[in-house]
Legacy VTK file of the C-alpha trace (Angstrom):
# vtk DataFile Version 3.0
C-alpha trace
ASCII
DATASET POLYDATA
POINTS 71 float
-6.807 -13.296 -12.215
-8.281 -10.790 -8.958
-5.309 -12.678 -7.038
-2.881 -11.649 -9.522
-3.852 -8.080 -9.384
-5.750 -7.085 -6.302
-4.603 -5.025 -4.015
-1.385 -4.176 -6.276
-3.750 -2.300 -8.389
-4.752 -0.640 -5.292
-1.104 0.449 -4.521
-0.756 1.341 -8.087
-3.626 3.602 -8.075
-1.718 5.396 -4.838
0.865 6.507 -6.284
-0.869 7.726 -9.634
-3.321 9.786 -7.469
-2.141 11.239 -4.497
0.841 13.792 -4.606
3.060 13.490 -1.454
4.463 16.434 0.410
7.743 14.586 0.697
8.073 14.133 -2.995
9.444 17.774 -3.565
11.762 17.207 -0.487
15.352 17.801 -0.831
16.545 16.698 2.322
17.026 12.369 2.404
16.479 11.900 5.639
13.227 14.246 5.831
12.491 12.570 2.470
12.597 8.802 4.274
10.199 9.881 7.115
7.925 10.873 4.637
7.583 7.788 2.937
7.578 6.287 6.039
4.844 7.891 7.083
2.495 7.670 4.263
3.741 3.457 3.909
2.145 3.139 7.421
-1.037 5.244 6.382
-1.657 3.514 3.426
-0.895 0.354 4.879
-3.299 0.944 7.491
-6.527 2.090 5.465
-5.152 -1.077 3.293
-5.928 -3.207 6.198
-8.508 -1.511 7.678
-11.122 -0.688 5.024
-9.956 -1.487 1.636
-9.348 -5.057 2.356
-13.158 -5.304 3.563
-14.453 -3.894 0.907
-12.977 -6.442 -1.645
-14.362 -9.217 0.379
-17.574 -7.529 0.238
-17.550 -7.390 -3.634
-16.064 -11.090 -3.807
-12.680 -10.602 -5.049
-10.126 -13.192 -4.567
-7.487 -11.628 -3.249
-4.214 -12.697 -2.845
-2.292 -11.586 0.414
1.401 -13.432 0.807
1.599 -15.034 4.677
3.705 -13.085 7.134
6.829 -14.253 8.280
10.617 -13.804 8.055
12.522 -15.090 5.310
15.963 -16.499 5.610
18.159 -16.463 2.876
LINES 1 72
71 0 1 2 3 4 5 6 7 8 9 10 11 12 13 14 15 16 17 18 19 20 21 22 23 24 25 26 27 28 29 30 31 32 33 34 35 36 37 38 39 40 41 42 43 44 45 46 47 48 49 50 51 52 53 54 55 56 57 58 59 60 61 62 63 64 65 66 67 68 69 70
């Protein structure tokens, strides 16, 4: 079951908790950079710290390989 959920619950939890400046942004473009911006920090203290710590407390994690898809 910890592969089915973790880390989506983590993104989950992201976006119920933290309030993003580019949320109340009007402008598309400005709007995009935003997002972009906050993908790469979350993305990055995903990798960096919250990963670890799940391994620390023994959950099984599931984390899709990384690669290019054709279709």
């Amino acid at each position: 079951m910890d592969s089915m959920i973790f880390p989506r619950l983590l993104c989950v939890a992201e976006r119920a908790w933290h309030k993003a400046e580019w949320e109340a942004e009007s402008d598309a473009d400005r709007q995009q950079e935003g997002q972009d911006l906050d993908w790469a920090r979350f993305a990055h203290i995903l990798g960096s710290k919250e990963l670890a710590r799940l391994d620390s407390m023994g959950v099984a994690y599931h984390l899709p390989p990384l690669g290019a898809r054709y279709l």
